[in-house]
N, CA, C and O atoms as a GROMACS GRO file, in nm:
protein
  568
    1UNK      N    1  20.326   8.874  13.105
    1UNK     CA    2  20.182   8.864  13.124
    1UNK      C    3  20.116   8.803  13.001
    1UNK      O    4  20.011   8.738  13.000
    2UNK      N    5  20.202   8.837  12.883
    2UNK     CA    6  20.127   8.759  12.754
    2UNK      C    7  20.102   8.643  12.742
    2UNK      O    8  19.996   8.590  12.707
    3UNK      N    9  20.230   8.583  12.781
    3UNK     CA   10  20.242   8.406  12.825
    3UNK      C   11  20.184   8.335  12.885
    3UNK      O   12  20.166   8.216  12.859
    4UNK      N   13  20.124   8.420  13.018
    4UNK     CA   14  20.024   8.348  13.097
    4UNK      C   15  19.909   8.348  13.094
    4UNK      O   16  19.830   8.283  13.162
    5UNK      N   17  19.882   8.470  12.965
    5UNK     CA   18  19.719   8.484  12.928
    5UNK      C   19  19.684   8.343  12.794
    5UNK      O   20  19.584   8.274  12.780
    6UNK      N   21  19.830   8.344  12.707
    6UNK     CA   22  19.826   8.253  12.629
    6UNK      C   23  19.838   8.094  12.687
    6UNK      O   24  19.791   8.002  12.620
    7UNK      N   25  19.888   8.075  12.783
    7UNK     CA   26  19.877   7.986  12.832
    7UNK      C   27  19.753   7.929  12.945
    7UNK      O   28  19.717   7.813  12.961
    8UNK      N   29  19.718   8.014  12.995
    8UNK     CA   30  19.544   8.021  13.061
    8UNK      C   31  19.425   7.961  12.899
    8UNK      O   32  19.354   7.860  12.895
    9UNK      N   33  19.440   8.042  12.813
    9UNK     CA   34  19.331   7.974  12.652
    9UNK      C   35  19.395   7.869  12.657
    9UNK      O   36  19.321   7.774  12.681
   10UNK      N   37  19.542   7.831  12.641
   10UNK     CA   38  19.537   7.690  12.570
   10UNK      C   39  19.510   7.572  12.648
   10UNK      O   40  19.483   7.466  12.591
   11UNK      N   41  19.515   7.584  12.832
   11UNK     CA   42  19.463   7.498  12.908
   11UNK      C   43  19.328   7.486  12.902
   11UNK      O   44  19.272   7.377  12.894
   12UNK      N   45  19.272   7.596  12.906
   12UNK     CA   46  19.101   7.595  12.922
   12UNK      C   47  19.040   7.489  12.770
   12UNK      O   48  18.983   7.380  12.771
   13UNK      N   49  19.080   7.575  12.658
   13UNK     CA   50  19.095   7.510  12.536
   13UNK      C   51  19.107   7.370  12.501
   13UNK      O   52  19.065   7.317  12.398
   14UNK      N   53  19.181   7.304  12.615
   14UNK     CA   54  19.227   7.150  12.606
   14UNK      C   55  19.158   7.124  12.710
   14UNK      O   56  19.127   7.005  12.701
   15UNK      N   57  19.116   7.169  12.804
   15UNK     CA   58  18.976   7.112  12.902
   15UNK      C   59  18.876   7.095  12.806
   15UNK      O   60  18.840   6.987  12.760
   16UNK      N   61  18.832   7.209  12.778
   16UNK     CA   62  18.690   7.206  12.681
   16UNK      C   63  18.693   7.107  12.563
   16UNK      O   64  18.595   7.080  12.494
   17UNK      N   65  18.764   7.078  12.555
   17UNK     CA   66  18.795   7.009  12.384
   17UNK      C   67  18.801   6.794  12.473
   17UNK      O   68  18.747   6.692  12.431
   18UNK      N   69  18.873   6.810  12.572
   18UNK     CA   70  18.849   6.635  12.622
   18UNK      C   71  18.720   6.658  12.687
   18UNK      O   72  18.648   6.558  12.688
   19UNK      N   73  18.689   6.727  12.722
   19UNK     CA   74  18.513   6.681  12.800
   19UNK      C   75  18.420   6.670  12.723
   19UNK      O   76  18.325   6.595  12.748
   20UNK      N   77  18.428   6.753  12.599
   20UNK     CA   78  18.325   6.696  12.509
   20UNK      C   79  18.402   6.571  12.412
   20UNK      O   80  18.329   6.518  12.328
   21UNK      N   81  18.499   6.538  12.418
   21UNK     CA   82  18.530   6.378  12.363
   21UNK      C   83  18.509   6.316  12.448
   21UNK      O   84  18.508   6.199  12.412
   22UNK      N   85  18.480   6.333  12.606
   22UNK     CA   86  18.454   6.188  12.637
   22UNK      C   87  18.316   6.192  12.694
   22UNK      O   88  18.271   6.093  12.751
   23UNK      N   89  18.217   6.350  12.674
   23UNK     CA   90  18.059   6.286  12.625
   23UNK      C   91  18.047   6.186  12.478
   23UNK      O   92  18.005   6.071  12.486
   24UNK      N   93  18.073   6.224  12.397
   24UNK     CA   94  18.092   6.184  12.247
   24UNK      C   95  18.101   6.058  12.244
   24UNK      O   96  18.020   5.999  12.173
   25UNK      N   97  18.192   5.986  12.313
   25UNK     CA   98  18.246   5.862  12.314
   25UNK      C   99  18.144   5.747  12.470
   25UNK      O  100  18.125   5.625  12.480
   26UNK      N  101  18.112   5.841  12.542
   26UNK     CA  102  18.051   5.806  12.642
   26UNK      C  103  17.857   5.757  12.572
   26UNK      O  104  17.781   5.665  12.601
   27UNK      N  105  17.845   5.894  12.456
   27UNK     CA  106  17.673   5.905  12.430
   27UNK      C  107  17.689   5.755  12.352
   27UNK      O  108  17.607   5.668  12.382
   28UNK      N  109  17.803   5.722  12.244
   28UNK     CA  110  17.843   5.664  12.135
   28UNK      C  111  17.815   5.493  12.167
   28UNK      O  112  17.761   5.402  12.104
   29UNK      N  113  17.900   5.506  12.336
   29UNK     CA  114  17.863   5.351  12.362
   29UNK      C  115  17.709   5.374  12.437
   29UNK      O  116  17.641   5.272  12.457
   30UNK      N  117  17.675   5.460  12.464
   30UNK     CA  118  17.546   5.387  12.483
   30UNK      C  119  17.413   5.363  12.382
   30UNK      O  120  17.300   5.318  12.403
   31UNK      N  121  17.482   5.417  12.258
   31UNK     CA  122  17.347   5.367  12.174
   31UNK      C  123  17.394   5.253  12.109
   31UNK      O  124  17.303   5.186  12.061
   32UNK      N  125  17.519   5.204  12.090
   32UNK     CA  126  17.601   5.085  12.057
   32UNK      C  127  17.499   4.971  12.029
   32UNK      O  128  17.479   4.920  11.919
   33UNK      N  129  17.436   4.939  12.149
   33UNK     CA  130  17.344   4.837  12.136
   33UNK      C  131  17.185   4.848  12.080
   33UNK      O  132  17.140   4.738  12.052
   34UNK      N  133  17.100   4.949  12.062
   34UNK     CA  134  17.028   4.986  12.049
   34UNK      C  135  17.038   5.009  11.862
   34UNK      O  136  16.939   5.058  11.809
   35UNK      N  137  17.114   4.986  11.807
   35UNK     CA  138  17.158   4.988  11.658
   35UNK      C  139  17.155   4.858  11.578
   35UNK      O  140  17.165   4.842  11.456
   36UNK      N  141  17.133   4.738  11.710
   36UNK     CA  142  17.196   4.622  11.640
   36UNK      C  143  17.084   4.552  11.463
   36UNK      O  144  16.967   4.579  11.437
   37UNK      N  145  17.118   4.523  11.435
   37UNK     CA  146  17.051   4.481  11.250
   37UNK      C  147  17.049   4.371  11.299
   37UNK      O  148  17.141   4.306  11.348
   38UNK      N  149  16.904   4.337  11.283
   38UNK     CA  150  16.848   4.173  11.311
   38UNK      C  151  16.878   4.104  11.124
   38UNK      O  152  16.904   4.185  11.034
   39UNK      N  153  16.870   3.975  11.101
   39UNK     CA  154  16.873   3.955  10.975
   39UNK      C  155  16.717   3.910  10.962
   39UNK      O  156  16.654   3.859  11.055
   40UNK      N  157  16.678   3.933  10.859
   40UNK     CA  158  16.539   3.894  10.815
   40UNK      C  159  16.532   3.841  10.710
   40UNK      O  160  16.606   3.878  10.620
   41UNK      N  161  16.443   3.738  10.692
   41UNK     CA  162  16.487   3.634  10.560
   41UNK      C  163  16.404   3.705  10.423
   41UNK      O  164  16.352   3.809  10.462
   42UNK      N  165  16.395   3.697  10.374
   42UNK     CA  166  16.351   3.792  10.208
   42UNK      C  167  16.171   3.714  10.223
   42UNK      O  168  16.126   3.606  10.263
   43UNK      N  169  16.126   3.812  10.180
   43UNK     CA  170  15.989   3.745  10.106
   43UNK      C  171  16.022   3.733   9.950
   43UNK      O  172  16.086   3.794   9.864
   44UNK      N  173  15.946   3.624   9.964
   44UNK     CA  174  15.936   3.608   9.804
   44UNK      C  175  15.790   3.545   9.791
   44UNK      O  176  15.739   3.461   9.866
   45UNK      N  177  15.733   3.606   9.676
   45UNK     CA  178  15.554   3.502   9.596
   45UNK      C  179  15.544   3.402   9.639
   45UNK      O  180  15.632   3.315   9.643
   46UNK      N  181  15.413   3.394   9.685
   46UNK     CA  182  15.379   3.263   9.729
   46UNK      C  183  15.224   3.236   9.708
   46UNK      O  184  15.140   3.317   9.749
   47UNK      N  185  15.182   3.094   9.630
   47UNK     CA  186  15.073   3.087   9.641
   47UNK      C  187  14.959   3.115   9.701
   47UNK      O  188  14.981   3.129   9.821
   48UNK      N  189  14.803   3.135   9.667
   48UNK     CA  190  14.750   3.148   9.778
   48UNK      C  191  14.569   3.118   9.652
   48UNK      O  192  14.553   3.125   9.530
   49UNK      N  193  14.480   3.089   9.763
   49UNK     CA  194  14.364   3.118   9.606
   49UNK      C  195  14.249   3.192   9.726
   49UNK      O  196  14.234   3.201   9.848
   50UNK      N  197  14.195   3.228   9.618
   50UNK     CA  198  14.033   3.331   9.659
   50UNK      C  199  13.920   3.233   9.725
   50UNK      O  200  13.903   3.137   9.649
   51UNK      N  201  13.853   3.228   9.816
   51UNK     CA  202  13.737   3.210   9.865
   51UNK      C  203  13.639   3.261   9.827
   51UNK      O  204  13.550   3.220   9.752
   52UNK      N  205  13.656   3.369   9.887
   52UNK     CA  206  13.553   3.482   9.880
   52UNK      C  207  13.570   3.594   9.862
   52UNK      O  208  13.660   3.638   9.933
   53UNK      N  209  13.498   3.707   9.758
   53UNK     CA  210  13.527   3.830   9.735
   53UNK      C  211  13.428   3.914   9.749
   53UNK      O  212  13.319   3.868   9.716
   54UNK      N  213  13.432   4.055   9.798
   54UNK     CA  214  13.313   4.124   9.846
   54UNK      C  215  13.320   4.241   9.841
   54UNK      O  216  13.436   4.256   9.802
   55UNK      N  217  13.267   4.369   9.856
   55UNK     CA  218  13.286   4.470   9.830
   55UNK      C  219  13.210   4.529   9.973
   55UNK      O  220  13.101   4.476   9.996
   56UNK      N  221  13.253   4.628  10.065
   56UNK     CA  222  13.204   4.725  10.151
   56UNK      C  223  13.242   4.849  10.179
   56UNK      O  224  13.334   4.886  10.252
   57UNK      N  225  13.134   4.934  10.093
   57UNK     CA  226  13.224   5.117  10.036
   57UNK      C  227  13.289   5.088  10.002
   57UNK      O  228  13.289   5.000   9.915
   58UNK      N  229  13.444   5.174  10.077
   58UNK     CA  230  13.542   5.200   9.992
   58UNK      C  231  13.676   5.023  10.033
   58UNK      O  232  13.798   5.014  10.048
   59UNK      N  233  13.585   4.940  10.033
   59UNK     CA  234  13.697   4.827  10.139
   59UNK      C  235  13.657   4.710  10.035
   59UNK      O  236  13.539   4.679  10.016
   60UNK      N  237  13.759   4.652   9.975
   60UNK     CA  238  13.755   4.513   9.922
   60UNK      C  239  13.782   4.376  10.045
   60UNK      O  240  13.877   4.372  10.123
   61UNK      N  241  13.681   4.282  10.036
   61UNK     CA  242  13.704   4.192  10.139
   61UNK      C  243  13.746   4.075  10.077
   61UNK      O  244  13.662   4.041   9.994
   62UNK      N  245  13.824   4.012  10.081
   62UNK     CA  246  13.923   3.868  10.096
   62UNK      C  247  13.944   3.781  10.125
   62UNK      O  248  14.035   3.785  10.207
   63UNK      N  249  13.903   3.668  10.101
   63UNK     CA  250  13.884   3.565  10.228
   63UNK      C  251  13.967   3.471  10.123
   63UNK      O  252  13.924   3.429  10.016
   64UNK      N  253  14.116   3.445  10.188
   64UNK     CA  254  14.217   3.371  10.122
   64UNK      C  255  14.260   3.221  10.220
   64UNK      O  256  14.264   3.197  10.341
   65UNK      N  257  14.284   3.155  10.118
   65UNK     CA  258  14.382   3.050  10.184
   65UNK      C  259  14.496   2.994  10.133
   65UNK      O  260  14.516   2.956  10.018
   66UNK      N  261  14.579   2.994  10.239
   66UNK     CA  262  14.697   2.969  10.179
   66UNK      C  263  14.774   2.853  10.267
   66UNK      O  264  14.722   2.812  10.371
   67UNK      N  265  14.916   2.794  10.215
   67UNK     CA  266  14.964   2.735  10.319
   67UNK      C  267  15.104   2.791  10.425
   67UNK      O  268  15.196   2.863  10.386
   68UNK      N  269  15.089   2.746  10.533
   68UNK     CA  270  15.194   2.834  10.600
   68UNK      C  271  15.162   2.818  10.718
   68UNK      O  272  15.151   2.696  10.734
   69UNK      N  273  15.129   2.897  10.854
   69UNK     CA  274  15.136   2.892  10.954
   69UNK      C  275  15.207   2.943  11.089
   69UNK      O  276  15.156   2.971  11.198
   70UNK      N  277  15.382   2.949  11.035
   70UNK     CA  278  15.448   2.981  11.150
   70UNK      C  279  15.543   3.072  11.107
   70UNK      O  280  15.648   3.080  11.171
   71UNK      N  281  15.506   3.207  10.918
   71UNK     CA  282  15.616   3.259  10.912
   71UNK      C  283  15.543   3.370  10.877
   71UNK      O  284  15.421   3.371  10.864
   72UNK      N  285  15.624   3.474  10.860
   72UNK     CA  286  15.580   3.590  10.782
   72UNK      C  287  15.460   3.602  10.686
   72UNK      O  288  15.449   3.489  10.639
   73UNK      N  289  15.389   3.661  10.648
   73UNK     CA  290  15.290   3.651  10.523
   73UNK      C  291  15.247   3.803  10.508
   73UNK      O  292  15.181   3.859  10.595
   74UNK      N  293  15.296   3.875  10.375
   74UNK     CA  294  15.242   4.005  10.363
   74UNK      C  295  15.143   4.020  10.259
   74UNK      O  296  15.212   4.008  10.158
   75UNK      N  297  14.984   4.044  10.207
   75UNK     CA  298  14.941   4.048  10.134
   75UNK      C  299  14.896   4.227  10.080
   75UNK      O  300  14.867   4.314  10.162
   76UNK      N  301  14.898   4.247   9.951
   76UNK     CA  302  14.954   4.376   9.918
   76UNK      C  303  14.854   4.365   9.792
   76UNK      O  304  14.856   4.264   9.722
   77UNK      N  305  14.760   4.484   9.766
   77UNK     CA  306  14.676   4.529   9.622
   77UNK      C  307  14.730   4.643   9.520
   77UNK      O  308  14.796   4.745   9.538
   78UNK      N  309  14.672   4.579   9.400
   78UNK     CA  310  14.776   4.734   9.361
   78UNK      C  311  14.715   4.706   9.177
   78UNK      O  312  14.667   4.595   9.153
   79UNK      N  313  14.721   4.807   9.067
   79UNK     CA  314  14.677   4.816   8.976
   79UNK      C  315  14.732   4.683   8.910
   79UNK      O  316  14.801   4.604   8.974
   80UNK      N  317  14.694   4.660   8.760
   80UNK     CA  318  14.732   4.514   8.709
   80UNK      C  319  14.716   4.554   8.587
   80UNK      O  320  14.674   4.465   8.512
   81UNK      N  321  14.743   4.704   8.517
   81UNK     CA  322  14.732   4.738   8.400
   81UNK      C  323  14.658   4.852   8.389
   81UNK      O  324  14.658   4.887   8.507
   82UNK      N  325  14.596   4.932   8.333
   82UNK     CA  326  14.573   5.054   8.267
   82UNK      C  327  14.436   5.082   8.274
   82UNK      O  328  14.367   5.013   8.198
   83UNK      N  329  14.380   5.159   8.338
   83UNK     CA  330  14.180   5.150   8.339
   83UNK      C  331  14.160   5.179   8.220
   83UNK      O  332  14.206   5.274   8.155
   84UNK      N  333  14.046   5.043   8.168
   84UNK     CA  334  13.992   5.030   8.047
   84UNK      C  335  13.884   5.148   8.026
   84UNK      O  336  13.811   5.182   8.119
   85UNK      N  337  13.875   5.217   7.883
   85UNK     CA  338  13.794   5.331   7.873
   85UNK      C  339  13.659   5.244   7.830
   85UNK      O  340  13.640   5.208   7.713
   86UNK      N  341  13.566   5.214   7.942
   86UNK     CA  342  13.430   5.147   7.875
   86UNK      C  343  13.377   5.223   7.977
   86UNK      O  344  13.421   5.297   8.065
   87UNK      N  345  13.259   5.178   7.936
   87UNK     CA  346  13.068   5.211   7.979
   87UNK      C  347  13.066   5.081   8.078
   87UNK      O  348  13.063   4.972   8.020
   88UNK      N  349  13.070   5.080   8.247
   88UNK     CA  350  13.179   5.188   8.317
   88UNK      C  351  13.319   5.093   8.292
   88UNK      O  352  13.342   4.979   8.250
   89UNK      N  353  13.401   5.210   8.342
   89UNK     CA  354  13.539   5.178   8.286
   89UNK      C  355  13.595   5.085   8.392
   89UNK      O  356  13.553   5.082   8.508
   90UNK      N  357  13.688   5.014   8.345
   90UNK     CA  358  13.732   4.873   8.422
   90UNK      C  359  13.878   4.876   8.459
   90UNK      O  360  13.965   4.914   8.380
   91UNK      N  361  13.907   4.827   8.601
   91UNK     CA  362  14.026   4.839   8.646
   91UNK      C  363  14.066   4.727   8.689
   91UNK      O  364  14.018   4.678   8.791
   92UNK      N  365  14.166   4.664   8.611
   92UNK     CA  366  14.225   4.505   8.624
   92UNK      C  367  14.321   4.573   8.761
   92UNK      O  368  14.373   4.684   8.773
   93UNK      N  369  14.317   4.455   8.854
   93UNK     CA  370  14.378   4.475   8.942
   93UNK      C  371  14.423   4.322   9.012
   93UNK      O  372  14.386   4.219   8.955
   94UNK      N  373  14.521   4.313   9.165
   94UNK     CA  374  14.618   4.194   9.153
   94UNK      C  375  14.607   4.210   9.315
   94UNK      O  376  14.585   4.310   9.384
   95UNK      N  377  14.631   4.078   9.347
   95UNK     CA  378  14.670   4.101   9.508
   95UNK      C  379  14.749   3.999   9.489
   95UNK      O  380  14.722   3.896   9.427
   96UNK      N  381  14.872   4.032   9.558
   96UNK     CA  382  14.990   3.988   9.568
   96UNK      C  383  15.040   3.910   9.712
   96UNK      O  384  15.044   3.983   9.810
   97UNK      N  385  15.078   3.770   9.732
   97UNK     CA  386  15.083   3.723   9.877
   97UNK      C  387  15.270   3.753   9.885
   97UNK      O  388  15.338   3.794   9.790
   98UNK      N  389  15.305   3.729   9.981
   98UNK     CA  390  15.475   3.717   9.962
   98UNK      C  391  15.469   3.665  10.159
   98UNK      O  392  15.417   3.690  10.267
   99UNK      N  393  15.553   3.590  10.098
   99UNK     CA  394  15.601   3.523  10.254
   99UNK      C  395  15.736   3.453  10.253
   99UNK      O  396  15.774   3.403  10.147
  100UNK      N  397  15.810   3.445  10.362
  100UNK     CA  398  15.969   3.418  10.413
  100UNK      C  399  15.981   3.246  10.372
  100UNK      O  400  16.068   3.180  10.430
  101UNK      N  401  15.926   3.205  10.310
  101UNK     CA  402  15.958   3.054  10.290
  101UNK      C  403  15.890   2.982  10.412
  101UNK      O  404  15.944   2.875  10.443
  102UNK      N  405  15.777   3.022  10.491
  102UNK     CA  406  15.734   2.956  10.554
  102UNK      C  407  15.698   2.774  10.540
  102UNK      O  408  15.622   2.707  10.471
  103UNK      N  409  15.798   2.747  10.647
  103UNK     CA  410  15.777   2.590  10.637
  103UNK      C  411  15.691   2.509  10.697
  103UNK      O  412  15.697   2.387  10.712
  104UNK      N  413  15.609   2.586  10.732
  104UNK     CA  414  15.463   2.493  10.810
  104UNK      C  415  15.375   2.468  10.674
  104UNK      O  416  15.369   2.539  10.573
  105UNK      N  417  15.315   2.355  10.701
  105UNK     CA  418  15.232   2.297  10.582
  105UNK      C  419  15.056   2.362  10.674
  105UNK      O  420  14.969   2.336  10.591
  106UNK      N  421  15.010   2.406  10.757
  106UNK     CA  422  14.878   2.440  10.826
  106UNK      C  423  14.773   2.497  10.722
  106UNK      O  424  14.831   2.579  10.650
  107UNK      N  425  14.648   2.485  10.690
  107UNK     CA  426  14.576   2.532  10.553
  107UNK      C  427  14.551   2.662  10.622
  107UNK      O  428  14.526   2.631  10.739
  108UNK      N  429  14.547   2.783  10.611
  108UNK     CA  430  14.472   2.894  10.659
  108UNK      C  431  14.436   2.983  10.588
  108UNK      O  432  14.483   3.022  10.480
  109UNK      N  433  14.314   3.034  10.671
  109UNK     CA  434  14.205   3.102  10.552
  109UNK      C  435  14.212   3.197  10.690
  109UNK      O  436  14.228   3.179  10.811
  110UNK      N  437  14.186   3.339  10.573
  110UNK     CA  438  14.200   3.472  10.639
  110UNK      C  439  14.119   3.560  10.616
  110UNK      O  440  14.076   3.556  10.501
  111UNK      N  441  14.089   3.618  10.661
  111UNK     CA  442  13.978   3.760  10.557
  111UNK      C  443  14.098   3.877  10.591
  111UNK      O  444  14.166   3.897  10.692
  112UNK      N  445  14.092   3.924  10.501
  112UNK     CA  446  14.241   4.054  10.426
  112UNK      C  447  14.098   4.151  10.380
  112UNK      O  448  13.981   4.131  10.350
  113UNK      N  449  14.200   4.276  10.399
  113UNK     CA  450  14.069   4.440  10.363
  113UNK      C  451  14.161   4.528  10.316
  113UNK      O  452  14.262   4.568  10.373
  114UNK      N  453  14.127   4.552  10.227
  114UNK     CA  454  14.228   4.663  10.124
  114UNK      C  455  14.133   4.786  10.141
  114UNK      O  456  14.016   4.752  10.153
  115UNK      N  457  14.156   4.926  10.145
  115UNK     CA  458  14.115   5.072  10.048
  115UNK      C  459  14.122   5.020   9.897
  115UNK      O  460  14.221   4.962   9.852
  116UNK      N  461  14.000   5.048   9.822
  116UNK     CA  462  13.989   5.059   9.700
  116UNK      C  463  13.963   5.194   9.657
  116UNK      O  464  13.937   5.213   9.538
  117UNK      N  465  13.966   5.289   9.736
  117UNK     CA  466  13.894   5.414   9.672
  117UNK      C  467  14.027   5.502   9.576
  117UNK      O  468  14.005   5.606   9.514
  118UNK      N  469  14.162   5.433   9.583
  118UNK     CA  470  14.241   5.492   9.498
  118UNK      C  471  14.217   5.409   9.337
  118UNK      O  472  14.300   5.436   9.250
  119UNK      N  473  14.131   5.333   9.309
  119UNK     CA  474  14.085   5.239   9.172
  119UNK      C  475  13.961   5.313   9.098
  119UNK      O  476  13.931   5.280   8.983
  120UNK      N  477  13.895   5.405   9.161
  120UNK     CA  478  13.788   5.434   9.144
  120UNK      C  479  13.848   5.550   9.017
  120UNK      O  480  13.915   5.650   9.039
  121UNK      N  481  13.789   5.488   8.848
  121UNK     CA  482  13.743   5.523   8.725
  121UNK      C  483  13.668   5.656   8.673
  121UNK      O  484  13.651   5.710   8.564
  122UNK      N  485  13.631   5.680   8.804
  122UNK     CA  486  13.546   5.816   8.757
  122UNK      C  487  13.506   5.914   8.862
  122UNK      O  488  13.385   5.891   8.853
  123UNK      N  489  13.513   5.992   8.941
  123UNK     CA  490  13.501   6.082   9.005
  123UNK      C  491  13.353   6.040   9.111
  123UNK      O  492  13.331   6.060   9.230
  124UNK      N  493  13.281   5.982   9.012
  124UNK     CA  494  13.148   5.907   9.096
  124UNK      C  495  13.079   5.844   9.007
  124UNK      O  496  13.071   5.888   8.892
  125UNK      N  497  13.017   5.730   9.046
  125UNK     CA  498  12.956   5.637   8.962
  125UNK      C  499  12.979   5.482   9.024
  125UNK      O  500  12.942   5.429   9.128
  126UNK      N  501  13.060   5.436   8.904
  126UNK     CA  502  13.082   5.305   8.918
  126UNK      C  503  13.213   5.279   8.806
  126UNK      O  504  13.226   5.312   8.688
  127UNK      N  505  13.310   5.198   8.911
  127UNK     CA  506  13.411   5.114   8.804
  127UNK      C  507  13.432   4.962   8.847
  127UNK      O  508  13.440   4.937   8.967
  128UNK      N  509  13.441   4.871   8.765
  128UNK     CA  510  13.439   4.747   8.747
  128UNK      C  511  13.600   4.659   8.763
  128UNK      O  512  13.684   4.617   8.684
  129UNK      N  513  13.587   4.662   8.878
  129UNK     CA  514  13.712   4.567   8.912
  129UNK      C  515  13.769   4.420   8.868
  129UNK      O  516  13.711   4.319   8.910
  130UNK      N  517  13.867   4.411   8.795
  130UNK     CA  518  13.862   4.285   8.769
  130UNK      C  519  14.028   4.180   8.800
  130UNK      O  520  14.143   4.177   8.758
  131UNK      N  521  13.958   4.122   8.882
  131UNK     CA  522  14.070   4.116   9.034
  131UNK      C  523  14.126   3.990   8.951
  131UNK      O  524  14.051   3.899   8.915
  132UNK      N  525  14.272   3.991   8.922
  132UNK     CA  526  14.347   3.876   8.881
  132UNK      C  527  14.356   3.739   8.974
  132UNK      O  528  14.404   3.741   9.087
  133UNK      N  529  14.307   3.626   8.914
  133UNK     CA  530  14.250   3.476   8.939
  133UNK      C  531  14.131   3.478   9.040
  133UNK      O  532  14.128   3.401   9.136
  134UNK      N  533  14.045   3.560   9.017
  134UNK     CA  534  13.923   3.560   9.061
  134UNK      C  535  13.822   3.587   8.924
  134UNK      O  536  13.860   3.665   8.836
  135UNK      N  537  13.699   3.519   8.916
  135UNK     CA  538  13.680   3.451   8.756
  135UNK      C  539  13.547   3.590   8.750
  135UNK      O  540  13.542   3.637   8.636
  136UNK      N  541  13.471   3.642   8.825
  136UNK     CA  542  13.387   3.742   8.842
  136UNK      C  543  13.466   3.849   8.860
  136UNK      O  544  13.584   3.870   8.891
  137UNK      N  545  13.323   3.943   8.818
  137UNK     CA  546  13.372   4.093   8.790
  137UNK      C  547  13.320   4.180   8.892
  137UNK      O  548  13.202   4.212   8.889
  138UNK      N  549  13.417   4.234   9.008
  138UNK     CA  550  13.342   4.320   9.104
  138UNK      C  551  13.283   4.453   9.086
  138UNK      O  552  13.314   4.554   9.024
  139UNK      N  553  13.208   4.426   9.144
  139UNK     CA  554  13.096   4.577   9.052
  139UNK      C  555  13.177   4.650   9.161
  139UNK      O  556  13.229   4.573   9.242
  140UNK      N  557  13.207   4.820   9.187
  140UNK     CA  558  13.279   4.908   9.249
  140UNK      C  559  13.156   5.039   9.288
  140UNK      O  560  13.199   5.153   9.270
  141UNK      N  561  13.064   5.031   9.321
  141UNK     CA  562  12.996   5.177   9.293
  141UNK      C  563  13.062   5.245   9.430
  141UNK      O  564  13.097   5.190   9.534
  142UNK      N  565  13.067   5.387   9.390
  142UNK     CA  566  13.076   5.483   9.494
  142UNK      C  567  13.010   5.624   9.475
  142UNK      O  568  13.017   5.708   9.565
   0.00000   0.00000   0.00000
């Protein structure tokens, strides 16, 4: 009777053990395709110049042109050095273009809107933005 109790676990045991290998292998191919890695070409800096610059609350406005047309283009704000301690204090700052090597020559002008309220110098008042290759100084009040 021992034999056939030990031999009853080790069948059941080897049922249970292939049915969940061939969910496993069954779930496995079906996400197979759903995984696939597209290639994406790198951004790298790319020219671009200022139009127009503007301030609304907490939103810097942008009005850029650049050349390009038919590729990627990510434009990105971000500090450009250390807030100056003045009467009000001044925050050099940068906007950065980056695009895939776009090979269209098309002129295009965009209006771009950043959050500025992470630049803001003083708890309330006013800080003085001073946006790299733009020749004026944006006043910031909040």
């Amino acid at each position: 009777m021992g034999k056939f109790i030990y031999i009853y676990f080790l069948v059941c045991f080897t049922m249970f053990v292939s049915c969940k290998t061939e969910q496993i292998a069954a779930s496995l191919e079906d996400h197979s395709e759903e995984t696939r890695v597209e290639k994406t070409q790198e951004l790298t800096n790319s020219p671009f110049s200022f139009i127009e610059v503007a301030i609304e609350g907490d939103t810097l406005i942008a009005q850029v042109q650049y050349s390009g047309g038919c590729g990627n283009h990510q434009f990105k704000i971000k500090k450009n050095g250390f807030l100056m301690k003045s009467l009000p204090p001044k925050q050099p700052i940068l906007i950065t273009h980056r695009s895939d090597k776009d090979p269209c020559r098309a002129l295009i002008i965009e209006e771009l809107k950043f959050y500025i309220g992470d630049f803001k110098g003083t708890p309330s008042g006013t800080t003085v933005l001073l946006l790299e290759n733009w020749a004026q100084h944006i006043i910031y009040s909040y």
